[in-house]
C-alpha positions in Angstrom: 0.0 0.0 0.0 1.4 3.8 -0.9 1.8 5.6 1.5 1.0 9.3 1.1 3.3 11.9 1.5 3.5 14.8 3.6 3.5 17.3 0.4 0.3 15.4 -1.3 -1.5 15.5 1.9 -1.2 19.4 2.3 -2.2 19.5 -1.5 -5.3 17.5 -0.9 -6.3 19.6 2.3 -5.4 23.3 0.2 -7.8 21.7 -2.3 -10.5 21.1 0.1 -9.7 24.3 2.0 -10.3 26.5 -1.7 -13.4 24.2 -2.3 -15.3 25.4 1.5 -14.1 29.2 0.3 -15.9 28.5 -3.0 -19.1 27.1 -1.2 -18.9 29.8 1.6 -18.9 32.4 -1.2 -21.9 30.8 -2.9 -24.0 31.2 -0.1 -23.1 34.8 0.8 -24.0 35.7 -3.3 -27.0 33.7 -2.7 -27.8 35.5 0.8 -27.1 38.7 -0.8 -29.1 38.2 -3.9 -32.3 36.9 -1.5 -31.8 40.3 0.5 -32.0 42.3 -2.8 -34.5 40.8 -4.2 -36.6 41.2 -0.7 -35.7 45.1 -0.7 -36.9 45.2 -4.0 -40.1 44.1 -3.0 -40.2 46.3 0.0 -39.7 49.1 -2.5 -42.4 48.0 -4.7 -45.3 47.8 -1.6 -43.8 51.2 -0.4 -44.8 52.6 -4.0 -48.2 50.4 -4.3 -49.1 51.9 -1.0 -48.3 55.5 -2.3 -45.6 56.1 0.1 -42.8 56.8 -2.5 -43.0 60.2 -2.8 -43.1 61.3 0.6 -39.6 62.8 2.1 -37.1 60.7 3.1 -37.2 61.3 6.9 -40.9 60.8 6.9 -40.8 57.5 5.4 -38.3 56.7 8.0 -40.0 58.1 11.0 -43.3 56.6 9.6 -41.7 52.8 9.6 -40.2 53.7 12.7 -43.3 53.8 14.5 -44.5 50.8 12.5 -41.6 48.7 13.9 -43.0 49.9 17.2 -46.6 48.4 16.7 -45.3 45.4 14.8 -44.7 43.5 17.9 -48.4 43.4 18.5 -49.5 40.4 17.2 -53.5 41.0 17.1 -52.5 44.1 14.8 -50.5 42.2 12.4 -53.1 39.8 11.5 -55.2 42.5 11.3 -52.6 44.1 8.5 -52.5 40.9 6.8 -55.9 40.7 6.7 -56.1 44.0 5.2 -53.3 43.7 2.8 -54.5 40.3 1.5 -57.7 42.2 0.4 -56.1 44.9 -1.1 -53.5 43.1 -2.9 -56.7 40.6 -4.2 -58.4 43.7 -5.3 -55.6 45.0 -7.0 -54.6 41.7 -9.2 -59.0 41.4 -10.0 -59.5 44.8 -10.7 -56.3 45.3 -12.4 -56.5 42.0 -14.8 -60.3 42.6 -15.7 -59.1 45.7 -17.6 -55.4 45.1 -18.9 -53.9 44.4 -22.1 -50.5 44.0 -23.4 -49.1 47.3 -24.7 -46.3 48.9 -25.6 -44.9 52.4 -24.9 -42.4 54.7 -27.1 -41.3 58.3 -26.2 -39.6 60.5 -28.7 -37.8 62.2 -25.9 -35.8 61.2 -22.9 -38.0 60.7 -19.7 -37.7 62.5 -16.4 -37.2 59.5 -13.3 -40.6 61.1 -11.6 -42.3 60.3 -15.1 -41.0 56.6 -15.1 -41.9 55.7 -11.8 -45.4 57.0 -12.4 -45.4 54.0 -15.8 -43.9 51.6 -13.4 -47.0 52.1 -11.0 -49.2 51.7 -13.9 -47.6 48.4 -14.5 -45.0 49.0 -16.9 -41.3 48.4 -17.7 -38.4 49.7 -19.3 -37.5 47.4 -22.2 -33.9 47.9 -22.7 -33.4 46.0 -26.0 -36.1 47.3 -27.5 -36.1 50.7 -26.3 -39.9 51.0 -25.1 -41.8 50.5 -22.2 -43.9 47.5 -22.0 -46.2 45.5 -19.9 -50.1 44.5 -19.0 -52.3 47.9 -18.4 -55.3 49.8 -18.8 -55.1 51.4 -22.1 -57.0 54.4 -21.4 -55.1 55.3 -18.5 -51.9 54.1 -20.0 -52.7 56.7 -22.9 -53.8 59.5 -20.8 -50.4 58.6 -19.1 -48.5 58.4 -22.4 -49.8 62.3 -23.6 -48.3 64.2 -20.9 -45.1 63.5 -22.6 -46.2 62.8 -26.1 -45.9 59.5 -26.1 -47.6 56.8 -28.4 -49.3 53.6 -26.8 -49.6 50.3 -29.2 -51.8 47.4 -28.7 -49.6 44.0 -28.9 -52.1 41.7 -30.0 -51.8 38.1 -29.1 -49.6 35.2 -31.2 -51.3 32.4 -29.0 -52.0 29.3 -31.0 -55.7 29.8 -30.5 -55.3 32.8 -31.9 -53.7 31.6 -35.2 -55.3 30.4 -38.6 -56.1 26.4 -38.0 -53.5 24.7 -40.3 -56.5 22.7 -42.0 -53.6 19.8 -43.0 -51.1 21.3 -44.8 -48.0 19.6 -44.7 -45.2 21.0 -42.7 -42.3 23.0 -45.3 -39.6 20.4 -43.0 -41.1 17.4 -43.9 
């Protein structure tokens, strides 16, 4: 039987030694990413709730005294109660109405301007150059004139939407 020497046996345990750095590194991306992504949606329900544009220092003071209450836990169900509702009546009352559409501009926008079409449900498309997403059109294109903008219906390319193929051969076949 080989015997290992001392040189291989500090090789092997370097190797394993870079492998836990690897791992612990994975997890800290993967904490950090989860933490974003959970700000981000902080942010979003601080705008949903129309708290975005007030002053930075009364945001604060306003969570503040939240963090206060939120040990109470009588009131939280009662604010998940109440934001279960609201969120349900925003996703009915918003989907009964929406359509895909898309956005273009013929001028830069100003930031207050495109957070106002993110809280209509919109996004920047940065390939494409336009904003995008599933909205009211009217209020999208009442939006869309304060800055002489042009709203377009994208009309579905579902399968059910399509011509039936009434058997025609296939061009690959």
């Amino acid at each position: 039987m080989a015997r290992t020497s001392l040189a291989e046996r500090m090789n092997r345990l370097e190797q394993q030694r870079a492998k836990l750095a690897e791992q612990e590194a994975k997890l800290k991306a993967d904490e950090r990413k989860q933490r974003t992504r959970r700000l981000i949606e902080a942010g979003t329900l601080v705008e949903r709730a129309g708290l975005l544009d007030l002053e930075e220092a009364a945001l604060y003071g306003g969570l503040l005294s939240l963090a206060v209450v939120a040990g109470d836990k009588a009131k939280v169900t009662e604010w998940i109660k109440a934001g279960k509702t609201a969120l349900a009546g925003e996703t009915i009352g918003n989907g009964a109405t929406n359509e895909p559409l898309t956005l273009t501009f013929p001028a830069p926008l100003p930031p207050p301007f495109a957070t106002r079409l993110r809280g209509a449900g919109l996004r920047w498309n940065k390939v494409l150059q336009h904003w995008e997403g599933l909205a009211d059109h009217d209020a999208v294109a009442t939006l869309a004139a304060e800055q002489h903008g042009s709203v377009r219906r994208v009309h579905s390319t579902a399968e059910s939407d399509r011509e039936p193929d009434r058997g025609k051969k296939s061009e690959r076949s």
